[in-house]
N, C-alpha and C positions, 0 to 999 in steps of 0.2 A: 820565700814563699812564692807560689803562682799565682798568675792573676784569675778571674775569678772564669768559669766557664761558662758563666751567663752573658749574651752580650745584648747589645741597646735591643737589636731584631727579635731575639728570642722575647723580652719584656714587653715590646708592643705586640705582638702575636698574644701572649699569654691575657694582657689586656683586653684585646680584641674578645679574646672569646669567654672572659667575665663579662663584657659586656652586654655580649651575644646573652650568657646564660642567665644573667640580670632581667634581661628584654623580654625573655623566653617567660620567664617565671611571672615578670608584669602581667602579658596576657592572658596564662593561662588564671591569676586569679579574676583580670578584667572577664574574664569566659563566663566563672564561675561564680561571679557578681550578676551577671545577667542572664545567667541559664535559665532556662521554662523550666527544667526537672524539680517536680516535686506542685507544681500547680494543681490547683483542684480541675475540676472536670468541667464545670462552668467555664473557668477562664480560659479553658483552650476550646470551646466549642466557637461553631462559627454558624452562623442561618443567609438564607438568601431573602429577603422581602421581595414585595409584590411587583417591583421592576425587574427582578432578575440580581439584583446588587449583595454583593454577602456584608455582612454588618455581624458586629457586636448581641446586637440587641435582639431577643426572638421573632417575630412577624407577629403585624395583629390580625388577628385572624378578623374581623369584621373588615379587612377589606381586600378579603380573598376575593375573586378578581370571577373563575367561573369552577364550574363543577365537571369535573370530567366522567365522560360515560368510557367505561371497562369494554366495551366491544367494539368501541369505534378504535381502538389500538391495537397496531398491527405487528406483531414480530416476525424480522425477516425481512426477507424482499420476494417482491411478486415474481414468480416465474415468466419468462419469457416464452410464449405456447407457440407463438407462429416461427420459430428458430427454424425446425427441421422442416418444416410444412412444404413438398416440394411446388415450384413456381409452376406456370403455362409452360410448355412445349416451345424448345427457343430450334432455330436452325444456325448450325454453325460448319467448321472446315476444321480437320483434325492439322491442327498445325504441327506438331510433333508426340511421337509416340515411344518410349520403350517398353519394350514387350519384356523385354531380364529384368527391368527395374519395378515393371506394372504400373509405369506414369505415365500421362503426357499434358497438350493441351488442348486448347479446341475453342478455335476463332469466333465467336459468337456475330451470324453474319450482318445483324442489324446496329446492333451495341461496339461493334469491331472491340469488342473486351474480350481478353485472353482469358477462357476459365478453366482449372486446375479439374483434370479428371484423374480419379485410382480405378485399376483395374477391377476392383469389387463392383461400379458404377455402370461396366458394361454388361449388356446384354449378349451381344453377339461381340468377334474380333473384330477391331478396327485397325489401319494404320496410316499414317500420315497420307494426308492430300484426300481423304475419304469424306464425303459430306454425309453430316451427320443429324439428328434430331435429339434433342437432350431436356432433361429438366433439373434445374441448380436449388438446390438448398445452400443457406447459411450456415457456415463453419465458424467456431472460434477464426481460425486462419485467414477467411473469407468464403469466395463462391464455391462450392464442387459440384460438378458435372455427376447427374444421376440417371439411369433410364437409359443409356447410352443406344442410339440403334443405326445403322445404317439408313439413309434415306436413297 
């Protein structure tokens, strides 16, 4: 007769994952020992009292705290109105210009800040090295040069 085709490795593996399947079945009834499912409506509710704190217990309402007015609450956010509103009359130096692209900039002469002009912003052509009179609104991006004119 042969010997057996079972050997020491295969019986610890097979072991092993009795084990495993042991452990497996422990927790899922530990789960189902302490699962919420099936509570009433009470004991999953939750309230905040008059600090702010969430608790068990409902709020006593005699020491509600104050009374709130319905129109002093604002939904939204306040618009921003002076965004586009263009500034004072600045003087600056077209420091760079493309005419194929419709961009350039323009040296702001007192500020020595670079501001971003598009070709919609001029009035008359400009090109580099031209001094110029401009008024900058606020962009998402930042400044743009508006009003653009030759001086």
């Amino acid at each position: 007769m042969g010997k057996s085709q079972e050997t020491f490795n295969k019986k610890e593996v097979e072991k092993k994952k009795q084990q495993k399947k042991k452990e497996k079945e422990e927790k899922s009834k530990e789960r189902k020992a302490h699962s919420s499912k099936g509570q009433s409506l009470e004991d999953m509710m939750a309230y905040v009292d008059e600090n702010g704190n969430i608790t068990s217990v409902p709020p006593d309402p005699n020491k509600k705290k104050a009374v709130i007015n319905q129109d002093d609450i604002q939904i939204g956010v306040a618009r921003n109105t002076n965004r586009d509103e263009p500034k004072p009359l600045r003087k600056g130096k077209v420091t760079f210009f493309n005419e194929s692209k419709g961009y350039g900039f323009i040296k702001d002469l007192e500020t020595q800040e670079s501001i971003f002009v598009h070709i919609n912003g001029i009035k008359e052509p400009i090109k580099e090295n031209d001094r110029v009179t401009f008024e900058t609104i606020n962009t998402p991006k930042g400044l743009n040069a508006v009003s653009v004119k030759k001086s």
